[in-house]
DRENVEX-97968 format. One line per 3 residues: number of its first residue (from 1); their letters; for each residue x, y, z of C-alpha. Coordinates in steps of 0.001 Angstrom, whole numbers, plus 524288, in hexadecimal, padded with zeros to 5 digits. Example, Ala and Ser with C-alpha at 12.3 -4.5 7.8 and 13.67 -1.06 7.14 Angstrom:
2
1	AS	8300C 7EE6C 81E78  83566 7FBDC 81BE4
This chain:
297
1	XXX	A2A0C B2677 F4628  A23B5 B3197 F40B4  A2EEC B3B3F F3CF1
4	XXX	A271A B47B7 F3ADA  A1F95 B44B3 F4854  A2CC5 B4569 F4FD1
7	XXX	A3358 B52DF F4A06  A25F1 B58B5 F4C9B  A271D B5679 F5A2C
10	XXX	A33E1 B5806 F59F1  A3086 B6598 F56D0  A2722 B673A F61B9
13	XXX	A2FE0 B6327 F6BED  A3D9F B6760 F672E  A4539 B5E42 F6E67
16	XXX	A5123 B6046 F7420  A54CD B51B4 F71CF  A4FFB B4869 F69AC
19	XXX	A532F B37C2 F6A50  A505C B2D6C F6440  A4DE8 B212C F6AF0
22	XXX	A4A44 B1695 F64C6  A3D12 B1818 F5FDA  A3B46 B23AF F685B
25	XXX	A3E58 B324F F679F  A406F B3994 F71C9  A3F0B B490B F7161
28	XXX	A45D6 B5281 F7C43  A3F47 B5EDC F7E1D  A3CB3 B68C5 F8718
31	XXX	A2F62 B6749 F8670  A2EE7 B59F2 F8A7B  A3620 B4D86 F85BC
34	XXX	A2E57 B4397 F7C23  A2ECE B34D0 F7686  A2AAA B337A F68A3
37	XXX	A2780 B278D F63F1  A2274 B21AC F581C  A1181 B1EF0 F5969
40	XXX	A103D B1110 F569B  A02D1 B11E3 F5BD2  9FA60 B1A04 F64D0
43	XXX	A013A B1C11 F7237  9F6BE B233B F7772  9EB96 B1633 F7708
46	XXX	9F5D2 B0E7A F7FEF  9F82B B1845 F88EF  9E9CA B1B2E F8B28
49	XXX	9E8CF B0CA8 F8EAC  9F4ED B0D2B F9792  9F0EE B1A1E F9E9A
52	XXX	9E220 B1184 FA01A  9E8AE B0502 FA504  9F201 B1031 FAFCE
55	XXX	9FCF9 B0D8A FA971  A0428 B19A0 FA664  A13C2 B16D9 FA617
58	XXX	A1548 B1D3A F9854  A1B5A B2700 F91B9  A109F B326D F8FBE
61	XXX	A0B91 B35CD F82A8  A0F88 B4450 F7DAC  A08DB B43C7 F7086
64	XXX	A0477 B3805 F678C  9FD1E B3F1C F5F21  A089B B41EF F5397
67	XXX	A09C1 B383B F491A  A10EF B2D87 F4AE8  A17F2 B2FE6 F56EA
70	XXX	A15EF B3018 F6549  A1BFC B3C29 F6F6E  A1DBD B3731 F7E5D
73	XXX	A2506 B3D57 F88CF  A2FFC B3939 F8BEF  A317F B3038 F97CD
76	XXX	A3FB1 B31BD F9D98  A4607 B2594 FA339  A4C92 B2492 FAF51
79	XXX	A590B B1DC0 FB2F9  A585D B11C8 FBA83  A5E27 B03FF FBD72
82	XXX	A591F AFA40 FB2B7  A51CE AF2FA FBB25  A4A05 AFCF4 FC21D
85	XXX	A45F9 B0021 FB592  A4156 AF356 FB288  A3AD5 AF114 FBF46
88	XXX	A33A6 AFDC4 FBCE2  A2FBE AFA3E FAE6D  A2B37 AECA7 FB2DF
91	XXX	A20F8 AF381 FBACC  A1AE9 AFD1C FB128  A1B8A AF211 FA7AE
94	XXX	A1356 AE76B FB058  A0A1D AF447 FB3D1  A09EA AF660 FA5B5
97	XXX	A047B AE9A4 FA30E  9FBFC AE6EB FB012  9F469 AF385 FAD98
100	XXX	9F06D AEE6A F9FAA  9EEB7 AE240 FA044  9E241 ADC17 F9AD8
103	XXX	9DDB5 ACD4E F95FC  9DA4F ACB78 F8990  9D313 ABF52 F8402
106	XXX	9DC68 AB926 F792B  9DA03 AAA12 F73AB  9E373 A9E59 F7428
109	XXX	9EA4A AA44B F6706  9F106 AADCB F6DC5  9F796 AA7C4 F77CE
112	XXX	9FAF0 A9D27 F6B0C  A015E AA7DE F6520  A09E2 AAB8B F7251
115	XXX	A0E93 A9E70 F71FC  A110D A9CC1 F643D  A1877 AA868 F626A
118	XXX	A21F1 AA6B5 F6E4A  A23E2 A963A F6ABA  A277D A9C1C F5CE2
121	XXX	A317A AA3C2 F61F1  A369B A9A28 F6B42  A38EF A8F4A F6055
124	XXX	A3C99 A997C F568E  A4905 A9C49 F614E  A4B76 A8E55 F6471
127	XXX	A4DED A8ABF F571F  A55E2 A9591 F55C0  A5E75 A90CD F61AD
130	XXX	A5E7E A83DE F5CAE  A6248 A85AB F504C  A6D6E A90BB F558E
133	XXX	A72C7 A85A7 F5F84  A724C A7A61 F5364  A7A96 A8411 F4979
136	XXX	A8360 A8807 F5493  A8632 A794E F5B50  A8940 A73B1 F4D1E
139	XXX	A9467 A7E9F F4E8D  AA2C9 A78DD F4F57  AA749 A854E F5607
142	XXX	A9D90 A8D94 F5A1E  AA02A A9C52 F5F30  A9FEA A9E19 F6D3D
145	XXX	A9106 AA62D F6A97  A8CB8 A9875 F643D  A9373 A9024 F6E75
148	XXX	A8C92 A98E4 F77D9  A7EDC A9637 F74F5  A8232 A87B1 F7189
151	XXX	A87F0 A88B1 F80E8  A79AA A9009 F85FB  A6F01 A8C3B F7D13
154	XXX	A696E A8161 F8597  A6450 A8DBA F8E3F  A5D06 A9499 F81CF
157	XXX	A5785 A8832 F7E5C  A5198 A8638 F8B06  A4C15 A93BF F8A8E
160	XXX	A440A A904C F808F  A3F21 A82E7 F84C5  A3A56 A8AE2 F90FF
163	XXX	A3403 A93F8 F87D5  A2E38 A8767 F8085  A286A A8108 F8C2A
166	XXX	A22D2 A8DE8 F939D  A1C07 A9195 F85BF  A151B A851F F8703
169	XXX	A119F A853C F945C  A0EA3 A9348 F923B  A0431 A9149 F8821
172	XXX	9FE08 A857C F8CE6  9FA0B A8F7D F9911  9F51C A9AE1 F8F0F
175	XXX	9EF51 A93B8 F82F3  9E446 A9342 F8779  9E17F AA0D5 F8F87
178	XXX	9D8A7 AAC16 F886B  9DD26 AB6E8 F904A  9EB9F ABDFD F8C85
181	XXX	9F02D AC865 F9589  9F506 AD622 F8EAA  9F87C AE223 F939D
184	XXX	9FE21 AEF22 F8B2F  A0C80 AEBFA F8925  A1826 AF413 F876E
187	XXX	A1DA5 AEA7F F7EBB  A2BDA AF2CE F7E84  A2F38 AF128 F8B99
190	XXX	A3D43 AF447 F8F92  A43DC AFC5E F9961  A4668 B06DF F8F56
193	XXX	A3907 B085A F8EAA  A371B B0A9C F9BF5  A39E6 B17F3 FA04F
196	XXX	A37DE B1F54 FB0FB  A36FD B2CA0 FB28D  A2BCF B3115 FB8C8
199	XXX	A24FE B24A4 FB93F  A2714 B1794 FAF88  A23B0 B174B FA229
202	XXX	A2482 B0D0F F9713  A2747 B141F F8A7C  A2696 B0FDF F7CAF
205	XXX	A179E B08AE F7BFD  A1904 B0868 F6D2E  A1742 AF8CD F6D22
208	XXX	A1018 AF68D F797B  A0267 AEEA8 F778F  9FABE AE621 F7F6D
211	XXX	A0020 AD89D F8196  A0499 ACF09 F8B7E  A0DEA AD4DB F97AE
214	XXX	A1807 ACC42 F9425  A1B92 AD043 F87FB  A20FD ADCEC F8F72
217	XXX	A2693 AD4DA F9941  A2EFB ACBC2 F8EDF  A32B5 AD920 F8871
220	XXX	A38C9 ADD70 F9413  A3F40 AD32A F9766  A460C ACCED F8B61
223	XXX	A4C1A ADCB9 F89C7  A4EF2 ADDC5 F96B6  A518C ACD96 F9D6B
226	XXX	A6134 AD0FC F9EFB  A61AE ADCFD FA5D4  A553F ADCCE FAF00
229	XXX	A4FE8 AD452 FBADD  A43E7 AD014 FB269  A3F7C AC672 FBDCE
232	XXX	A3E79 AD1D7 FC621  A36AD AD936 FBAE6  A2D5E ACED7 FB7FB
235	XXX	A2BE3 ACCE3 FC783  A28B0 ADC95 FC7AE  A1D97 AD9EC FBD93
238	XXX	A18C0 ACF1A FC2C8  A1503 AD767 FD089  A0D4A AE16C FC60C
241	XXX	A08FB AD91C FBA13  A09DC ACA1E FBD92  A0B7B AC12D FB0C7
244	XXX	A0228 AB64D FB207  A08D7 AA9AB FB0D3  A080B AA840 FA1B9
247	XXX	A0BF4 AB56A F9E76  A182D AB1AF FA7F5  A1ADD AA565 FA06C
250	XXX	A19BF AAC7D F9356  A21CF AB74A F97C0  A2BFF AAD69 F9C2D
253	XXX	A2C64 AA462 F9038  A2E27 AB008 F8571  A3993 AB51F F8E39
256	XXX	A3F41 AA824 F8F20  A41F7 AA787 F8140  A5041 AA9F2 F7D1B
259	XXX	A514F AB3E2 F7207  A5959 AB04B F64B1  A689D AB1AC F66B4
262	XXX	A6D84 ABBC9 F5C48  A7813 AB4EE F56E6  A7E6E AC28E F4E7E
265	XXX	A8911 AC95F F5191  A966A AC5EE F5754  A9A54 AB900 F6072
268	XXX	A9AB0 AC253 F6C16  A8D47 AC8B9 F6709  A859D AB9C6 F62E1
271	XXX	A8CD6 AB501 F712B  A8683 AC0E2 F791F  A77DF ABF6D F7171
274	XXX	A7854 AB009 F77E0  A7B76 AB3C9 F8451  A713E ABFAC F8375
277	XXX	A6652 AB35A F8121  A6C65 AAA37 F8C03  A6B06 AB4EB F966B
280	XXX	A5D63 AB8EE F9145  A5AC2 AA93D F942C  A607C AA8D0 F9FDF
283	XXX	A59E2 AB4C8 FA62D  A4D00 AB16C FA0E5  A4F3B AA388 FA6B1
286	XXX	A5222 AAB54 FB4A6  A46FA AB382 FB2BF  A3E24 AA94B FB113
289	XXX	A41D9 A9E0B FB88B  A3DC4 AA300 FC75C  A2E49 AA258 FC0E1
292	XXX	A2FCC A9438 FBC32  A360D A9066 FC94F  A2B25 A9556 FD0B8
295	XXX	A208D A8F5C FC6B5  A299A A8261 FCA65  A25E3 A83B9 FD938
């Protein structure tokens, strides 16, 4: 971030208080209390296209005219249960991408390269369980963390063989469509970057581009699957932005797959990071499973 940028207005506003939060600065002041943030690229051309498409549930632009950096008020946050907050940013999110959505034309390459890119990372991890469950079963005593996911691993396993066979099923419906759906995505989505005060606002647009709704939506929940009643969410969206059947399936098969156990640290520590993956299989499995029993009658 541009150094000089920041003590000038620093010296303009003489704040009162000044923090640093992650890539953020926020300046206290009398007259008025600011956000700078770093100018990765012109803020101004997206909101233009936001405030055309009525969509207007962002922080407001003081100045982003200095070099390198960006001044926006400062949106407060109020306090709230966690998931009122996430029922509330559900909404602006499926308005966000309802209001600017479009078709574009795209040729049987791209949807090749969705499928190659999510089977790569699906054998990548099942070797990588396979190999950690050979190395660990040819132990004479292993530690209760290795004996643990000797004990569970069956469930990972079957995690990805879901994964497997709705990747196939899901291309065979896609490969050969022209038309991709994309909307303007947040692409940081999270509950800390969802503030209420006077109305709601999604800060922090540094990243967002135009691309399919569900990469917002798998954002969301692989941060957030423990805490939050994501079937609820995803219901919530539904009602405002409805996923057409292969952007469900999609959506479902790249949360489906387990993410690689961290095996540093202490027994407790390596013991805690396997549980951590078994729970984020078992509530994606409970998420999931009332749409395939439905499908099944």
């Amino acid at each position: 971030m541009n150094s000089r940028s920041i003590e000038q207005i620093k010296e303009a506003y003489k704040p009162y208080k000044y923090t640093i939060k992650g890539n953020a600065h926020i300046l206290n002041s009398t007259s008025g209390d600011i956000v700078i943030k770093e100018k990765k690229k012109d803020p101004k051309e997206l909101y233009d296209y936001l405030y055309s498409r009525n969509f207007s549930n962002m922080p407001p632009i003081v100045d982003d005219n200095r070099e390198g950096v960006v001044i926006y008020s400062y949106v407060p946050d109020t306090s709230m249960p966690k998931e009122q907050k996430a029922s509330d940013l559900i909404k602006v999110l499926a308005n966000l991408h309802q209001k600017t959505t479009y078709y574009k034309e795209v040729s049987t390459d791209e949807y090749k390269k969705i499928y190659e890119k999510i089977k790569e990372q699906i054998d990548y991890l099942r070797y990588y369980y396979d190999t950690t469950f050979d190395e660990f079963f040819k132990e004479v005593y292993p530690s209760p963390s290795h004996y643990f996911l000797l004990t569970n691993i069956s469930k990972i396993l079957a995690a990805f063989d879901f994964a497997s066979h709705e990747l196939e099923s899901w291309y065979e419906k896609v490969v050969d469509l022209k038309k991709y759906r994309v909307c303007q995505i947040h692409n940081k989505v999270s509950l800390e970057h969802f503030h209420k005060s006077d109305k709601e606002y999604l800060i922090s647009w540094e990243d967002s581009r135009r691309d399919s709704p569900v990469l917002d939506l798998i954002k969301f929940y692989q941060d957030e699957y423990f805490d939050l009643p994501y079937q609820n969410l995803l219901a919530t969206y539904q009602k405002i932005n409805p996923l057409s059947d292969e952007e469900k399936q999609l959506f479902f098969i790249v949360i489906s797959i387990p993410f690689k156990v961290d095996f540093k640290g202490s027994e407790v520590k390596v013991y805690q990071n396997i549980r951590e993956v078994l729970d984020y299989v078992y509530k994606t499995e409970e998420l999931i499973r009332p749409y395939y029993a439905v499908e099944k009658e």
